[in-house]
C-alpha positions as CSV (number, residue, x, y, z in Angstrom):
1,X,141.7,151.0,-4.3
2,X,139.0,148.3,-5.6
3,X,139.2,147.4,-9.2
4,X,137.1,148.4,-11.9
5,X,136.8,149.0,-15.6
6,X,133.9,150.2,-17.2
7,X,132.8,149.1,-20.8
8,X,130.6,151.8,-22.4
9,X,128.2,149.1,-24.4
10,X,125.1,150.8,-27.0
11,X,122.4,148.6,-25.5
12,X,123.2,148.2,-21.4
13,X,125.2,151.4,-21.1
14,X,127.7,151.2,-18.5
15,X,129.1,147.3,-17.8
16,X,131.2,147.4,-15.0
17,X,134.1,145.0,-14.1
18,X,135.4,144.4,-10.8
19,X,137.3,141.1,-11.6
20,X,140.8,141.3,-12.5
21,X,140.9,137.9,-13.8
22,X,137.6,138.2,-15.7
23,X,139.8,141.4,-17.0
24,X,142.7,139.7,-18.0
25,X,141.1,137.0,-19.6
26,X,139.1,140.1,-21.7
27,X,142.7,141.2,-22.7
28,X,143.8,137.9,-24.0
29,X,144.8,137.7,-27.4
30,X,142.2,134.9,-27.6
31,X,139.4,137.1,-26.3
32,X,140.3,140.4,-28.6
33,X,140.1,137.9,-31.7
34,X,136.2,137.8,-31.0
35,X,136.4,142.1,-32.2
36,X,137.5,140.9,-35.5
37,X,134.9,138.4,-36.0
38,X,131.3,139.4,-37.2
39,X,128.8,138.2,-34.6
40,X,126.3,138.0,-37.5
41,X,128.5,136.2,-40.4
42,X,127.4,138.3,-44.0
43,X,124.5,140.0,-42.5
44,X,125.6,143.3,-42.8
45,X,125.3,142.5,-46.6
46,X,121.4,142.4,-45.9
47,X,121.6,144.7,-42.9
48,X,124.3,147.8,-42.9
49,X,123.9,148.5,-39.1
50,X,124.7,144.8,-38.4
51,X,128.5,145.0,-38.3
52,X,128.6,144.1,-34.5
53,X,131.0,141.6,-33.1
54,X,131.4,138.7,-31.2
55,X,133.2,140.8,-28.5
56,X,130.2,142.9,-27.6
57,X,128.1,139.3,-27.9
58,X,130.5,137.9,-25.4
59,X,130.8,140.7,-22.8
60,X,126.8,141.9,-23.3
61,X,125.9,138.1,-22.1
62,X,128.3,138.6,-19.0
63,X,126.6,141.4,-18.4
64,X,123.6,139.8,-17.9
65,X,124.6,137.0,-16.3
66,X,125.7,139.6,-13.2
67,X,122.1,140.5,-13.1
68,X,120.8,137.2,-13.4
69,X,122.8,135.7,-10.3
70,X,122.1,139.2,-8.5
71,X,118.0,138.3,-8.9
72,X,118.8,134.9,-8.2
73,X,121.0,135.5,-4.7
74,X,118.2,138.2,-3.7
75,X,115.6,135.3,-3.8
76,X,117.5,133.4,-1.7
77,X,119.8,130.8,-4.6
78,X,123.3,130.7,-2.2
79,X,125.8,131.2,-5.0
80,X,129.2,131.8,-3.7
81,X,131.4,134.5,-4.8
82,X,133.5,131.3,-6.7
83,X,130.4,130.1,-9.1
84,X,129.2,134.0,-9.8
85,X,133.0,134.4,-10.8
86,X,132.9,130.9,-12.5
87,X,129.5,131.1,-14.2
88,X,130.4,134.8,-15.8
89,X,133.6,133.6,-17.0
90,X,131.8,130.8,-18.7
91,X,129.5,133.1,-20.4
92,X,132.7,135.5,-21.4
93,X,134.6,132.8,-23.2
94,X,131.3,130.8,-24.7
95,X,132.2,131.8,-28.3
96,X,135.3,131.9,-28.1
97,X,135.9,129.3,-30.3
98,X,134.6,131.0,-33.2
99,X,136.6,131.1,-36.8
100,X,136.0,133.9,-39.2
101,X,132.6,135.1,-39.8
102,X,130.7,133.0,-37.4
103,X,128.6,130.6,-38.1
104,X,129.4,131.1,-41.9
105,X,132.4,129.4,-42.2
106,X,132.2,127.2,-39.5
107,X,133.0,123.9,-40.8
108,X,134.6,125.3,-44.5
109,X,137.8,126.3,-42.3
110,X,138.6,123.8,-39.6
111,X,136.8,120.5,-40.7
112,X,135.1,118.5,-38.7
113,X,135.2,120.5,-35.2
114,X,131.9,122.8,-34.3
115,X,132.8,126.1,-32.7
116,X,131.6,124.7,-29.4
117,X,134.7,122.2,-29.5
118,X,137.1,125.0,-30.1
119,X,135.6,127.0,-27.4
120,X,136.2,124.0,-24.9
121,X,140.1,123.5,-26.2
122,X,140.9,127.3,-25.7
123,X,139.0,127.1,-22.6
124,X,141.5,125.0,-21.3
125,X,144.5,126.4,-22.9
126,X,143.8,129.5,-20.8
127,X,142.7,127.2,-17.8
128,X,146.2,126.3,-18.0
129,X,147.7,129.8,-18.9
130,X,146.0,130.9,-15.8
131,X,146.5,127.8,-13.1
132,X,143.4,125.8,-13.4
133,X,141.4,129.0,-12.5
134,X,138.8,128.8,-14.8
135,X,138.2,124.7,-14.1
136,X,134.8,125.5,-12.7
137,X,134.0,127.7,-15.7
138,X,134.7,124.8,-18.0
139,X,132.5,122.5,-15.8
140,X,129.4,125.1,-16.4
141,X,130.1,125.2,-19.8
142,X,130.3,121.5,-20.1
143,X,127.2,120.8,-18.1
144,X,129.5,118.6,-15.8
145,X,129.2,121.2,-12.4
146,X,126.7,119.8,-9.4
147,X,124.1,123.0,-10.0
148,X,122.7,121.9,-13.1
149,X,121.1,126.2,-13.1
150,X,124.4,127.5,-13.8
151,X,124.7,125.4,-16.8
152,X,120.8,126.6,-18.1
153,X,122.2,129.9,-18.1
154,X,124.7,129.4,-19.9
155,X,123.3,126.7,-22.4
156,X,119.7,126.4,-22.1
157,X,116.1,127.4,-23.7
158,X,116.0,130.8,-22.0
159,X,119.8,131.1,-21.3
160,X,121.6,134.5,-21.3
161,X,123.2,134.1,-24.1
162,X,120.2,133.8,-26.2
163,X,118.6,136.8,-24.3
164,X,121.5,139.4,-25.4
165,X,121.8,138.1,-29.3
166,X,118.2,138.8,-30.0
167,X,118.2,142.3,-27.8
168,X,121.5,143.0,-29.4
169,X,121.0,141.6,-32.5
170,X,117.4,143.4,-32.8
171,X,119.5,146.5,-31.8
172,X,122.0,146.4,-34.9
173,X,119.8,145.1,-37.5
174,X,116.7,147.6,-36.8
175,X,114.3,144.8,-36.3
176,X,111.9,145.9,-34.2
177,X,110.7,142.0,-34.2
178,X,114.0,141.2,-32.0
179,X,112.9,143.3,-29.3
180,X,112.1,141.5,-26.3
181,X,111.7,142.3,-22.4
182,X,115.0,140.7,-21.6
183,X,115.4,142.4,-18.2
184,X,111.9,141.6,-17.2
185,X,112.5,138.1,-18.0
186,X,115.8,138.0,-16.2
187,X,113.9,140.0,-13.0
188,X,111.4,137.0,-13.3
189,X,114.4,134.4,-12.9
190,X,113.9,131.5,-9.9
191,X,115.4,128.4,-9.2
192,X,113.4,125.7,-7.9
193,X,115.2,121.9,-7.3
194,X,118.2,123.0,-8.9
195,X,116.0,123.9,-12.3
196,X,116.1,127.6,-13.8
197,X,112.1,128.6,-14.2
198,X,110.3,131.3,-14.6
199,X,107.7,133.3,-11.7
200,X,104.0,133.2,-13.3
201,X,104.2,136.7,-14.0
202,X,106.7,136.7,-16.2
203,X,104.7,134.1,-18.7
204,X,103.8,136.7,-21.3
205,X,107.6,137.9,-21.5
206,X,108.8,134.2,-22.0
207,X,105.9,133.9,-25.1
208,X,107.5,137.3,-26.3
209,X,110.6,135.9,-26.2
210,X,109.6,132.5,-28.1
211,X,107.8,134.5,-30.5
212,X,110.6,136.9,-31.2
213,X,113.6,134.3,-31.0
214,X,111.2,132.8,-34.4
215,X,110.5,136.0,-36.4
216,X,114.5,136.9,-36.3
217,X,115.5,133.4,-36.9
218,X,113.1,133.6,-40.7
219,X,113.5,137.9,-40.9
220,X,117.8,137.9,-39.8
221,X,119.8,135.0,-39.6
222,X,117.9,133.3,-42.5
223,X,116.8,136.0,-44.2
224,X,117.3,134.5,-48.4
225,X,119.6,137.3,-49.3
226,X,121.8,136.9,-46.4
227,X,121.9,133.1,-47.0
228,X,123.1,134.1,-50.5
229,X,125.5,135.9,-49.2
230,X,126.6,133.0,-47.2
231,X,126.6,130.5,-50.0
232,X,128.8,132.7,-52.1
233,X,131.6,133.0,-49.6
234,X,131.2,128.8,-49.2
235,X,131.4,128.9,-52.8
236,X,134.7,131.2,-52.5
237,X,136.1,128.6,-50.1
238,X,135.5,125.6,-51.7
239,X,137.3,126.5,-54.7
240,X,140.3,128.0,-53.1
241,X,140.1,124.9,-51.4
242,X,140.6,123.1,-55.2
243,X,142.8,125.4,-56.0
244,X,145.2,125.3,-53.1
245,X,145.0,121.1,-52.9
246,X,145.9,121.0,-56.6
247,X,149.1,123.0,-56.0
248,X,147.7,126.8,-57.3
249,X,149.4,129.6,-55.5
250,X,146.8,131.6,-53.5
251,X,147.3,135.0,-51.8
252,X,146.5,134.3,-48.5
253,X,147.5,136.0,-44.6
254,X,150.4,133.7,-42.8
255,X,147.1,132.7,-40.4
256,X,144.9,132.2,-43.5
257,X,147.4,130.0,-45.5
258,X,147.8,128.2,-42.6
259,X,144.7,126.3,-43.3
260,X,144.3,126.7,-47.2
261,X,147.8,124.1,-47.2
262,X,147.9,122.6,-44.4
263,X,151.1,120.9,-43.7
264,X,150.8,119.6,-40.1
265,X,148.2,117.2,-38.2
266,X,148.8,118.2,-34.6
267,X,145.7,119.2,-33.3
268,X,147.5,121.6,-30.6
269,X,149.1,123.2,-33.6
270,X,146.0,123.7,-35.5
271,X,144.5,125.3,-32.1
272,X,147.0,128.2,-32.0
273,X,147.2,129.1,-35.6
274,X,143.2,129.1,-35.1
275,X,143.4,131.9,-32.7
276,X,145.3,134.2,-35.1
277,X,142.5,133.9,-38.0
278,X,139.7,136.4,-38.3
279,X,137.2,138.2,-40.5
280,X,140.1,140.3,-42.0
281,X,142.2,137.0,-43.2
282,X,139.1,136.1,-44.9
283,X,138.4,139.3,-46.8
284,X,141.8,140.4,-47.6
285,X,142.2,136.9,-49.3
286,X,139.3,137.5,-51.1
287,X,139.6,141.1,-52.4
288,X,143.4,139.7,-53.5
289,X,141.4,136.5,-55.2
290,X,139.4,138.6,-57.6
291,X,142.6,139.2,-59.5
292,X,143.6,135.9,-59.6
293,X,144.0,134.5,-63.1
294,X,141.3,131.2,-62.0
295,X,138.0,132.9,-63.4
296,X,136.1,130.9,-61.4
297,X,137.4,132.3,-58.2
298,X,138.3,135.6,-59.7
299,X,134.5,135.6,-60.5
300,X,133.1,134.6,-57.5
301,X,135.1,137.0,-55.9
302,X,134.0,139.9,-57.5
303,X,130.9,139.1,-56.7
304,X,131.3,139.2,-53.0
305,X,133.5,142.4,-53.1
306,X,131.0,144.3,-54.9
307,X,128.1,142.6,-53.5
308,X,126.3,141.2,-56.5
309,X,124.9,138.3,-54.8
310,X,123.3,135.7,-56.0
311,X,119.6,135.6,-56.7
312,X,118.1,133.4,-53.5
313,X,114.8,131.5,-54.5
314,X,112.4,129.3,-51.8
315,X,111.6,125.5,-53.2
316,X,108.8,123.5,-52.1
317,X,111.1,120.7,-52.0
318,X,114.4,119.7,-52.8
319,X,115.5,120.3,-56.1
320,X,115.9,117.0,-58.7
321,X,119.2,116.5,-60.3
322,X,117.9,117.0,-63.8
323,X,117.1,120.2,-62.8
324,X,120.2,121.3,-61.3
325,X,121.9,119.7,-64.3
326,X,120.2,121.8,-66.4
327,X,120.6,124.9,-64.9
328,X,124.5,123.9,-64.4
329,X,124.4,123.7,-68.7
330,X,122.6,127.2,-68.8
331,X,124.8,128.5,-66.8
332,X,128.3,126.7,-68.7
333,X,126.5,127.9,-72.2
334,X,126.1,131.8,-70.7
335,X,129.5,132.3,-69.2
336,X,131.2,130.0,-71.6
337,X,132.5,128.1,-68.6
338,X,132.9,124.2,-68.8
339,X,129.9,122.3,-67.1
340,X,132.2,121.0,-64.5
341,X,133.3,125.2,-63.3
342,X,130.3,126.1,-63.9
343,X,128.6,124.0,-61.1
344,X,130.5,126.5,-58.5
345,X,127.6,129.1,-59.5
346,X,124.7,127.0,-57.9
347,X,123.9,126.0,-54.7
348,X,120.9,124.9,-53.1
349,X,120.6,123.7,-49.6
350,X,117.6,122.4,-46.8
351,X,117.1,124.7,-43.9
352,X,115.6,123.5,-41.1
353,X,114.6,125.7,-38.3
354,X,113.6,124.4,-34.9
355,X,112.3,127.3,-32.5
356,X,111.8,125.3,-29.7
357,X,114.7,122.5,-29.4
358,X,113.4,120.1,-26.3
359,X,117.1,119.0,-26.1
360,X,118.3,122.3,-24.5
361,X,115.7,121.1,-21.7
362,X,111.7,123.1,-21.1
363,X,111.4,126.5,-20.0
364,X,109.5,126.1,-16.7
365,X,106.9,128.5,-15.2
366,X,106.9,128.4,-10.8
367,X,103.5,129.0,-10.1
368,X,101.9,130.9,-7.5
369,X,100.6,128.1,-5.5
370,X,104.4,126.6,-5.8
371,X,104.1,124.0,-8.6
372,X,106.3,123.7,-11.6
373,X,104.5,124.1,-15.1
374,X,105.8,123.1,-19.0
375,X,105.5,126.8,-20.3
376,X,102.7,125.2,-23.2
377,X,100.7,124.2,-20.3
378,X,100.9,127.2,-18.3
379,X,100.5,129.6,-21.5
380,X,97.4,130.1,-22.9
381,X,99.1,131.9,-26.5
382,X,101.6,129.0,-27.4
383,X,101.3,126.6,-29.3
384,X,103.8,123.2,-28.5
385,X,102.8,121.7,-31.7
386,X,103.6,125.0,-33.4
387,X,107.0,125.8,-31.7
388,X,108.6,122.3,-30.9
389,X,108.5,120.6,-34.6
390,X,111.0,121.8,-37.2
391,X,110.6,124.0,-40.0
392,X,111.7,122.7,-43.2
393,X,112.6,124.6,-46.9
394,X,114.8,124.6,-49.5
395,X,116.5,127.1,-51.2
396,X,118.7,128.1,-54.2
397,X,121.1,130.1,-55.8
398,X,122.3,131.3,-58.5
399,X,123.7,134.5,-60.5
400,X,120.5,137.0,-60.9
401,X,121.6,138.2,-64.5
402,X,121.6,134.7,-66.0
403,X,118.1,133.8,-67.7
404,X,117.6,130.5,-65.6
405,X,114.5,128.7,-65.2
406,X,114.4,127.9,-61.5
407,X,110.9,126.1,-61.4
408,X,109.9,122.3,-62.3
């Protein structure tokens, strides 16, 4: 009898698996991490329906990566039964180098490495586990395979990956700005001299897609509160990180403590306790902190446990270090905190937001006399200007109930 397993997923329905090494690598103990990390970091602080994982992120994309090489095959793309296999497996594992909340704690955990890096390294730790099976998955995912399409839907401006985080995403969160016609666009799918592009009639779901991918990027994922949200838990970190370097006993999981005192530097080392740390690490650390006898932390902690977050405020600009040193000395005089402690309750940061990043490559539009168009010259709504420069702000944060004046 054929095999198959059947996923019952909220926003495709049925997802159907017929690979028993796409299904093993789904049981790995690498893989069933992503159901304990929060595909949308401190959202659900903002958002309560946005508790969604990276798990149904990972196997959702998959999902439509099947369709996309079906709608590809039927317009005549040969893709052998090897690259569909291939290309779907390096859509499965593309996050699968994420640490605890996402994209919140990305570099507060394992310094210095992105979460694409650690996706590569466990990549091939299992391309090893499972006898170089998954090498022409890693070439996709590293841009390095011959059929340069594969890696556009895996890492591109209108890749699959982006197509199920704003659908899904949208789905969760109750933004009806997220929406987008991601099977039309994926119906609309051609390749022409080895470039992903669009059919002509498909232009007004691409410029829905641009347009939506923008409103969730200001209305979700940078959305003030939940970017207080994530400066508190950065807050939380870099002060156990004091804490733990200057020799203070922390609560912390056997993964967690792993990286609060770190005692080896072998990077393979680092790589396995990595894949044991999670979302739940992270919190149950956290709710233990707000007992702990540090105020600061104990504080900050509190905070995050009973969601009083910190009051998020827009700048036109950056904020000027007399200001920030005299909301630090407001803030030392209200809590009767020294100045020095009492910087861990501010935090301001620049956020730049670019909607349309020209190094992911164009999203190209095939014609219907056969030519190949920039989607800015072939739309008549979009605005290149508008989409391709970056969006700049700054923002900071501080505890609501103290009287601060935030304004120069």
């Amino acid at each position: 009898m054929p095999f198959s397993k059947i996923f019952n997923d909220p926003v495709y329905g049925f997802i159907t698996i017929h690979d028993r090494l796409i299904q093993e690598l789904i049981d790995h103990p690498y893989f069933q991490r992503l159901g304990r990390i929060a595909q949308l970091g401190m959202s659900g602080l903002v958002y309560p329906g946005a508790r969604h994982t990276r798990f149904h992120h990972a196997l959702g994309a998959m999902h439509l990566m099947k369709q996309a090489i079906d709608i590809l095959k039927s317009k005549g793309t040969e893709i052998s039964e090897h690259e569909s296999r291939a290309a779907m497996i390096a859509i499965l594992l593309h996050d699968i180098g994420h640490g605890p909340f996402s994209h919140t704690l990305e570099h507060s955990i394992l310094e210095g490495y992105d979460h694409e890096d650690i996706s590569l390294q466990m990549m091939q730790r299992l391309n090893e586990t499972f006898d170089g099976a998954l090498q022409t998955a890693i070439d996709i995912f590293t841009g390095n395979y011959s059929r340069h399409f594969f890696h556009q839907l895996v890492s591109g401006q209108l890749d699959v990956d982006r197509l199920d985080y704003l659908m899904r995403d949208s789905f969760y969160t109750g933004v009806a700005e997220g929406v987008i016609g991601g099977e039309r666009i994926i119906k609309m799918m051609y390749v022409v001299d080895d470039e992903l592009c669009i059919e002509e009639k498909g232009i007004y779901s691409i410029e829905k897609f641009l347009i939506a991918r923008r409103l969730m990027y200001w209305q979700v994922y940078l959305h003030k509160t939940v970017i207080a949200a994530e400066m508190l838990m950065l807050l939380i970190m870099r002060r156990a990180r004091f804490l733990s370097a200057n020799q203070v006993k922390l609560f912390a999981t056997t993964a967690f403590s792993k990286f609060l005192y770190p005692v080896s530097s072998d990077s393979s080392s680092y790589l396995s306790d990595f894949a044991l740390l999670d979302d739940m690490d992270v919190m149950a650390s956290v709710k233990e902190w707000t007992r702990h006898p540090d105020p600061v932390l104990s504080s900050l902690c509190t905070r995050m446990i009973n969601r009083k977050l910190f009051r998020a405020v827009w700048l036109g600009k950056a904020p000027s270090e007399p200001l920030i040193e005299n909301m630090v000395s407001q803030i030392a005089k209200q809590s009767g905190l020294s100045n020095q402690d009492a910087r861990y309750f501010i935090k301001w940061d620049k956020i730049v937001q670019l909607p349309y990043d020209i190094s992911k490559g164009e999203i190209w539009i095939h014609t219907k006399s056969g030519q190949k168009m920039n989607i800015f010259d072939a739309s008549d709504n979009l605005s290149h200007d508008q989409l391709s420069q970056p969006v700049t702000k700054y923002i900071i944060c501080y505890p609501k109930e103290l009287n601060i004046i935030h304004e120069e």
